[in-house]
C-alpha positions in Angstrom: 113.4 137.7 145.4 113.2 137.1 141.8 109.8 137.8 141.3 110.3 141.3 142.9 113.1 141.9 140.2 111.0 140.5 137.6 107.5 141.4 137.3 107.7 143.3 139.9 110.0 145.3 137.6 107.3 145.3 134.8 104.8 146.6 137.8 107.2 149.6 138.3 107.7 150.5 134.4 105.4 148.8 132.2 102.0 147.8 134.5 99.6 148.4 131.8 101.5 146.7 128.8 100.2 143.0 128.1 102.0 139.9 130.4 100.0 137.3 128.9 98.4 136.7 126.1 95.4 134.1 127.3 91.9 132.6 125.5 92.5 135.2 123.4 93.0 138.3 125.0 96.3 140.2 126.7 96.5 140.2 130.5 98.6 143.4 132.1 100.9 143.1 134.6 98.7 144.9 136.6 96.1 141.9 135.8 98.7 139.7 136.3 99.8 140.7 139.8 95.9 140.0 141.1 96.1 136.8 139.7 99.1 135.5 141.0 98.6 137.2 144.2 95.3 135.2 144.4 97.2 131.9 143.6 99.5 132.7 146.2 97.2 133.3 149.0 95.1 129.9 148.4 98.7 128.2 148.3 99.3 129.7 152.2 95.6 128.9 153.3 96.9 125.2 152.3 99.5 125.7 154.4 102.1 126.1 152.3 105.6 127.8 153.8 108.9 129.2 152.3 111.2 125.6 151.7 108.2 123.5 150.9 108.2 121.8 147.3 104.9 122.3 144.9 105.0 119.6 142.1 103.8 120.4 139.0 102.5 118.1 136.0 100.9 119.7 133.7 101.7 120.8 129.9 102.8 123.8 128.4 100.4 127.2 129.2 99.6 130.5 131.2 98.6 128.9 134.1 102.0 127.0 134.4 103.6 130.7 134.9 101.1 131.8 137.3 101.4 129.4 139.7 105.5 129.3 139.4 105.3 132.9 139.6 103.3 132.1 142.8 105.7 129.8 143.9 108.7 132.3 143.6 106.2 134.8 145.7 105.9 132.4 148.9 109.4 130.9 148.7 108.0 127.8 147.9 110.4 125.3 146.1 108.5 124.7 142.5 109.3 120.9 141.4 108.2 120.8 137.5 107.8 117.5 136.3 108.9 116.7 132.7 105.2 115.6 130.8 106.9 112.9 129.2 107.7 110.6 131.8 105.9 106.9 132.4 104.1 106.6 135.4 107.2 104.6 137.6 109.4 107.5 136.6 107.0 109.9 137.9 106.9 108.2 140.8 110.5 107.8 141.4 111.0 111.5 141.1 108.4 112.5 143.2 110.0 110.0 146.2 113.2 112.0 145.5 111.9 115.6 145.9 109.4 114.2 148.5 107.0 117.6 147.7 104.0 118.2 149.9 101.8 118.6 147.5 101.0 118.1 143.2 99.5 120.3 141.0 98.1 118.2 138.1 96.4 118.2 134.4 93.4 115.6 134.5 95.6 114.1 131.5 98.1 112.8 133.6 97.8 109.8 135.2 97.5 110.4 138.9 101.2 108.8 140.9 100.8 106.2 143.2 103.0 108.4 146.0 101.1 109.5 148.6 101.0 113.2 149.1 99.3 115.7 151.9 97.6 117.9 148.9 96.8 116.9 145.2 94.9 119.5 143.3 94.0 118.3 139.5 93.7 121.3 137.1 91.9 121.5 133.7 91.4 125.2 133.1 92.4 128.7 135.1 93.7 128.2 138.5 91.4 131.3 139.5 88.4 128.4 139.4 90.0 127.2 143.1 90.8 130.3 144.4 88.4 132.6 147.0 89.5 135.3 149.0 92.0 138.3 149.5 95.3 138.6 146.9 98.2 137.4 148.9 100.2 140.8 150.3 103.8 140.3 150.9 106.5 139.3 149.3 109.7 136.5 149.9 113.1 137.9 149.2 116.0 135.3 149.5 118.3 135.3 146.8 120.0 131.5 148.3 117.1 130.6 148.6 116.1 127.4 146.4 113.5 128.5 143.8 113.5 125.4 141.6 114.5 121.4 141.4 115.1 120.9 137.6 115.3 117.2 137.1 117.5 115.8 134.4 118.7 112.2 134.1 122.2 112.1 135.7 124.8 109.7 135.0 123.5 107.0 137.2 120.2 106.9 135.6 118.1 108.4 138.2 116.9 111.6 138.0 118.9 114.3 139.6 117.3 117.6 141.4 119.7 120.4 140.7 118.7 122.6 142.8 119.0 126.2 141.6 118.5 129.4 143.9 116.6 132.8 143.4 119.9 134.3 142.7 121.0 131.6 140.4 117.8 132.0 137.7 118.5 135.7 138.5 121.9 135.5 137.1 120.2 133.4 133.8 117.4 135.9 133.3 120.4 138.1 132.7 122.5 136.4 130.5 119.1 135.2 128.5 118.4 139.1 128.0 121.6 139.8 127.1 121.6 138.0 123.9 118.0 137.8 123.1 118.0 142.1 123.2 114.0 142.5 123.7 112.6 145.5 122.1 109.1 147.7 122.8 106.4 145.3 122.5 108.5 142.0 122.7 106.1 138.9 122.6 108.0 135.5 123.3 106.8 132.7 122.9 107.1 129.3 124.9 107.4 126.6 122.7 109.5 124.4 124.0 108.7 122.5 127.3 108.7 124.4 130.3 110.4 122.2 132.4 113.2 123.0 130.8 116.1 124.6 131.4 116.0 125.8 128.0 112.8 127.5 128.2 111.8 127.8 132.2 114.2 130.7 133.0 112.4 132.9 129.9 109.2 133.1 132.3 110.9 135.2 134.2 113.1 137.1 131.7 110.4 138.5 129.6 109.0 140.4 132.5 111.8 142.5 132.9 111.5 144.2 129.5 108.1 144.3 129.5 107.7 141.3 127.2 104.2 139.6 127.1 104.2 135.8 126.8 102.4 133.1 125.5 102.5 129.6 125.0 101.9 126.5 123.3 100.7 123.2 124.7 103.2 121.3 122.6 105.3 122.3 119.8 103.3 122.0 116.2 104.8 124.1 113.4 101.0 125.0 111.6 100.0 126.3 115.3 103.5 127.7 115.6 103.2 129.8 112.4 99.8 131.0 113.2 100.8 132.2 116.8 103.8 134.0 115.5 101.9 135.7 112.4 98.5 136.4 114.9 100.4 137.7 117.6 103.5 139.4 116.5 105.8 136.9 118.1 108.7 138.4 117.9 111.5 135.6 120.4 111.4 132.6 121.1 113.8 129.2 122.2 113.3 126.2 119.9 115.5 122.8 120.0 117.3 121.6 117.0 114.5 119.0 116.2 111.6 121.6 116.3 113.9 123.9 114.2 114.2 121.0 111.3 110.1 120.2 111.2 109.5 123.7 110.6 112.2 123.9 107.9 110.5 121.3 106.4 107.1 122.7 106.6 105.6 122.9 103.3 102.8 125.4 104.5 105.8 128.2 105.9 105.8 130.0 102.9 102.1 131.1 103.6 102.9 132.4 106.7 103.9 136.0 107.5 106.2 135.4 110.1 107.9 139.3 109.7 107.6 139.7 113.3 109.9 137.5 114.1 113.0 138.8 115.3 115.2 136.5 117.6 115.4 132.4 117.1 117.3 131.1 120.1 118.0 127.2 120.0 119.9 124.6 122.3 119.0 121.2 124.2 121.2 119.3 121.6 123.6 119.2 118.7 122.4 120.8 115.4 123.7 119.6 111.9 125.2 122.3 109.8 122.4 121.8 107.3 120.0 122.4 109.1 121.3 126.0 110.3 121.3 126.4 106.6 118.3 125.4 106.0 116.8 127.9 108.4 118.6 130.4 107.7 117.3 129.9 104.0 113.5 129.8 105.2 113.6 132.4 107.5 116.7 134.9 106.3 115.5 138.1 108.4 115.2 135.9 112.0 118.4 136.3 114.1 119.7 132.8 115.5 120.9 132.6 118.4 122.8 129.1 119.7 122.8 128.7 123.9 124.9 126.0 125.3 123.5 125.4 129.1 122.9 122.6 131.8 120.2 121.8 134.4 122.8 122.5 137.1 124.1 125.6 135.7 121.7 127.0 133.1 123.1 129.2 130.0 126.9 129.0 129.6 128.2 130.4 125.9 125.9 131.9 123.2 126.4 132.1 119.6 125.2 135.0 118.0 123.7 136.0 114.9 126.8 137.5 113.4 128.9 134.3 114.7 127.1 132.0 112.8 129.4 131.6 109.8 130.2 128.8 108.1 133.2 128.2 110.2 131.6 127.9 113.6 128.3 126.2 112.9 130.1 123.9 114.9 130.3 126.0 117.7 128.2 126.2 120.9 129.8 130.1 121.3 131.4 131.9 123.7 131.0 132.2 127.4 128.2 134.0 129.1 128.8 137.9 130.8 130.5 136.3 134.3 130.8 132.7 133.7 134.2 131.1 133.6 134.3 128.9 131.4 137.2 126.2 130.5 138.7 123.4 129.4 141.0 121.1 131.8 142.4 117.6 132.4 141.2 115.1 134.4 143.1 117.0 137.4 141.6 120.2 136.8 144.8 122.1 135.0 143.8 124.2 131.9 144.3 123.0 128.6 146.1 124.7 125.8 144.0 126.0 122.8 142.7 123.1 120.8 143.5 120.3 123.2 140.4 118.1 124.0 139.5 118.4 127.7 136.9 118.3 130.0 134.2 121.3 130.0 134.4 122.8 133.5 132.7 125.9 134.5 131.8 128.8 137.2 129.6 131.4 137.8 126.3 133.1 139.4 124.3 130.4 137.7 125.8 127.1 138.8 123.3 125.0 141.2 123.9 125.0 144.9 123.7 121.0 144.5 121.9 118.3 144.1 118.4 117.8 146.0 119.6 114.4 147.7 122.5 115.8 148.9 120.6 119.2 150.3 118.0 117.7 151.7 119.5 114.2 153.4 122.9 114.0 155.4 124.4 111.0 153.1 125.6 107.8 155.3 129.4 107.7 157.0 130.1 104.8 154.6 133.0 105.9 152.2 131.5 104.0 149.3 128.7 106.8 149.0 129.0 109.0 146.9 128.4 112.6 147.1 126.9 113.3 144.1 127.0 117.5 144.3 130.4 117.1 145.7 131.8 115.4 142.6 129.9 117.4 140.5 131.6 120.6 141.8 135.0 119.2 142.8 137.9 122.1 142.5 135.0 124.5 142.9 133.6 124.3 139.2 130.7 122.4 137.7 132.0 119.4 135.7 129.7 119.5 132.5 130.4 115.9 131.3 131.2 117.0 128.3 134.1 117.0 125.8 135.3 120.0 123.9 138.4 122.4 123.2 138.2 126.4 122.8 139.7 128.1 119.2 142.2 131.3 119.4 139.0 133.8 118.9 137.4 132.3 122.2 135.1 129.7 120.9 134.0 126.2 122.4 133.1 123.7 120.5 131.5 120.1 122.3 133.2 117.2 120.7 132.3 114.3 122.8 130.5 113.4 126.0 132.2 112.0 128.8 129.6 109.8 129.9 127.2 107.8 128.2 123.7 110.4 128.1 122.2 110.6 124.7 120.4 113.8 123.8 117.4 113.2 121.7 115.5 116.5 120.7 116.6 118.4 123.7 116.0 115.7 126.4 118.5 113.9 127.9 118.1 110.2 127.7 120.0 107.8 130.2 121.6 104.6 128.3 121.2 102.7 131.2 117.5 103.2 132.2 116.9 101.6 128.6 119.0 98.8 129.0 117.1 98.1 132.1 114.1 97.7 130.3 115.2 96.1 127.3 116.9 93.3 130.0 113.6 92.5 131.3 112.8 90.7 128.4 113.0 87.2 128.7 114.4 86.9 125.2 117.4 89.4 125.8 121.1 87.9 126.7 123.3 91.0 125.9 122.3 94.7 125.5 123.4 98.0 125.0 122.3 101.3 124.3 124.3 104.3 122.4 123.2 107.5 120.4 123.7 108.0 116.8 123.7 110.7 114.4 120.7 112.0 113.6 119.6 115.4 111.7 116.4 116.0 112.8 116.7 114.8 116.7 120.3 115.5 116.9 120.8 111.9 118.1 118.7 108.9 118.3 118.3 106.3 120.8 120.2 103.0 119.2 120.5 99.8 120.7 122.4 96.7 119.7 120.7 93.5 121.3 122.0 89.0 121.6 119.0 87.1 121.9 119.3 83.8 123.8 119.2 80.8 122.1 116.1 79.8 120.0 114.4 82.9 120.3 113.2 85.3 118.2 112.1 89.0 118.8 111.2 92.0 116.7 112.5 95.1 116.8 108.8 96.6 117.2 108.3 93.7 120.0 111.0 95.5 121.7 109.7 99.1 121.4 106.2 98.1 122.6 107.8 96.3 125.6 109.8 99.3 126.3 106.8 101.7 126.0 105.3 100.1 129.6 108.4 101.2 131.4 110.3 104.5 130.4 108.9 107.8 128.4 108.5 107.8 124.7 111.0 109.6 123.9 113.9 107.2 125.5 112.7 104.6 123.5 114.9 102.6 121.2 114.7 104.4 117.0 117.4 101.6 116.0 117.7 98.5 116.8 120.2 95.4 115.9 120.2 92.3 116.3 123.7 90.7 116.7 124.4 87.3 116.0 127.6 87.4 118.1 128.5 88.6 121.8 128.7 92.2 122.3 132.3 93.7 121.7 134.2 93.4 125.3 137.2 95.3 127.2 139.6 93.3 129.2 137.7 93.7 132.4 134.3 92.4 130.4 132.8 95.3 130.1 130.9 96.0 127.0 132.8 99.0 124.3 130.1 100.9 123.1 132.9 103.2 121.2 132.8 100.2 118.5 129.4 100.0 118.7 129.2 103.6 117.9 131.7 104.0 115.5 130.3 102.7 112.1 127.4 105.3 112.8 129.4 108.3 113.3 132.3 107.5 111.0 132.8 111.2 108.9 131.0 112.7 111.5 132.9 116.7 112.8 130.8 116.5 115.7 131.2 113.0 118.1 128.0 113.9 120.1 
């Protein structure tokens, strides 16, 4: 479905205008078509059906959209895998989403879960593919079109399952506030396994905007794509946004072209909004406040960014309901702290587990999608109140998830690792403040008796078992017991406090 109302679109309107910009050279939409067409007929000759999941690990580039482009053709469930991830997480997420098959960079270490199909990709897709362009076309809107995995909140990784109809309704709120023009070029340079960037593959279509990409963000390559190009949007995190403030080389650059910054994936400091808006006066900045499970929520626009909402993550998105409420759901007045609860188009139909297996009669099991959507909205986790003009601001989280540089990091998958060494008696792991990352990954650690370890010990352990970028920035070593509630569970809130004392924002 989406792909009919997305390039499909550009097919109707604009089929000779550049989709991709490739090795060097534009690719219409016309071009474009063929190719993913050819993708998506090799896909059926392997068998692949509509509700069938295709993993993919593989970094940033223009083959990533073909083949979820040729996904989205056959009704086949895409499953992108973040390229971060250690090997046992890998694994773990593929024995969630159980896919048939795995698309893979030769980079990437290859899992040790069995699949029917494994095809390991270096260069164009088009190198596998023989044969006739795949003719028809899959049009479901409830239909699932993607599992975006994000850590939930008991440290496994959680498949929100979102539907043709539900990136539809993101494409839409994306376009809204990015306002493409004639000749649009956006560019991907933030992962695309993530919710921040993933529904912009299928946005830029719709105005005739060609795409491009970068393997990884770099701020030299990113200011030589945008000044060779004529990049004119793009979706950055806060982390990204504070290297290229600080790079030296910027001033060089000719980076006219660009017209629309769009950022989210984590808190931003004040200063640095400041500091890009000093470096690059003539971009537009855009903030987006979304979720895995429901995608884009508010936006802050250009014009909104003055000094007296920096703070804010915006107002809600054309046909999402957005609001703040108590613990039983009733609305909260203006400036009371509440939960973030929310409905629309773009909310998840639920979590893979939950889909896909009938949980056990036991009443201890949880239903994860049915918490998660109690009272029929999507319970964000997060803390925040709304001002008189409209405006949400994200105080707090409700649960313990640290957001590093627009990845969510789980405090208790760290923990887990950091327990495994024999020297650790008490651990815990928090965020604190950070400006470039938004926060970083802290821990506070009790060794046992008559042992000593080193806070680089610690890292290196931690590198064999969880991705980089959950690894612990901060560490100390206490000489006393962790701090305790009555019921001996360990109060990170004191832990945290000396770190975010004279912080505005508490996340």
């Amino acid at each position: 479905m989406i792909y009919t109302h997305s390039v499909g679109r550009a097919l109707q309107y604009f089929p000779q205008h550049a989709a991709l910009l490739r090795e060097g050279r534009a690719v219409s939409f016309l071009e474009l078509d063929t190719r993913v067409r050819m993708i998506a007929a090799a896909l059926r000759r392997r068998g692949f059906l509509s509700g069938e999941r295709l993993a993919f690990l593989m970094p940033n580039g223009p083959e990533y959209i073909e083949l979820i482009y040729a996904c989205s053709l056959l009704g086949v469930i895409a499953v992108p895998i973040n390229t971060r991830y250690a090997s046992p997480e890998i694994d773990r997420l593929l024995e969630d989403a159980r896919p048939r098959g795995l698309i893979r960079h030769s980079k990437f270490p290859a899992p040790t879960v069995r699949l029917e199909f494994e095809l390991v990709v270096d260069v164009d897709p088009l190198d596998e593919v023989e044969g006739e362009p795949y003719a028809g076309e899959f049009y479901d809107p409830d239909a699932i079109l993607v599992l975006l995995y994000t850590s939930g909140t008991t440290g496994a990784p959680k498949g929100a399952a979102l539907t043709h109809a539900n990136i539809f309704s993101n494409i839409h709120d994306l376009n809204y506030w990015l306002a493409y023009r004639e000749n649009a070029v956006f560019l991907h340079a933030s992962p695309m396994f993530h919710i921040a960037d993933f529904p912009a593959m299928f946005a830029a279509p719709v105005f005739g905007a060609a795409q491009m990409t970068l393997e990884r963000f770099d701020a030299l390559e990113f200011c030589t794509s945008v000044q060779t190009h004529g990049v004119t949007h793009t979706v950055l995190v806060p982390s990204m946004i504070n290297t290229l403030c600080q790079f030296q080389e910027l001033v060089a650059f000719n980076l006219g072209s660009l017209d629309v910054l769009a950022y989210g994936g984590s808190p931003i400091a004040p200063a640095v909004v400041r500091d890009v808006r000093r470096v690059l006066p003539k971009v537009k900045l855009l903030q987006v406040y979304g979720l895995s499970e429901a995608g884009f929520l508010t936006g802050l626009t250009d014009a909104e960014h003055t000094e007296d909402r920096l703070q804010s993550c915006g107002r809600p998105c054309p046909g999402i309901d957005l609001r703040v409420a108590d613990a039983a759901g009733k609305p909260m007045a203006v400036g009371e702290l509440g939960n973030l609860v929310a409905r629309g188009p773009g909310i998840m139909r639920g979590y893979w587990h939950d889909i896909e297996e009938e949980l056990p009669g036991d009443e201890s099991v949880i239903d994860e999608t049915a918490e998660a959507l109690r009272g029929g909205f999507f319970h964000t986790g997060d803390i925040g109140r709304q001002d008189k003009g409209g405006f949400f601001y994200i105080v707090d989280r409700a649960k313990e998830m640290i957001v590093s540089g627009g990845e969510n990091v789980y405090t208790g998958e760290v923990e887990a690792a950091i327990y495994e060494i024999p020297q650790v008696k008490e651990a815990a792991v928090f965020g604190i403040p950070d400006e470039k990352w938004g926060e970083l990954v802290a821990a506070a650690i009790v060794l046992r008796p008559g042992t000593n370890l080193s806070a680089e010990e610690v890292q290196q352990y931690c590198k064999t078992r969880i991705a980089s970028y959950k690894l612990p920035r901060h560490i100390e070593f206490m000489t006393e017991e962790l701090p305790k509630s009555g019921s001996g569970k360990i109060l990170k809130r004191v832990l945290r406090e000396k770190y975010w004392a004279g912080q505005s924002r508490q996340v």
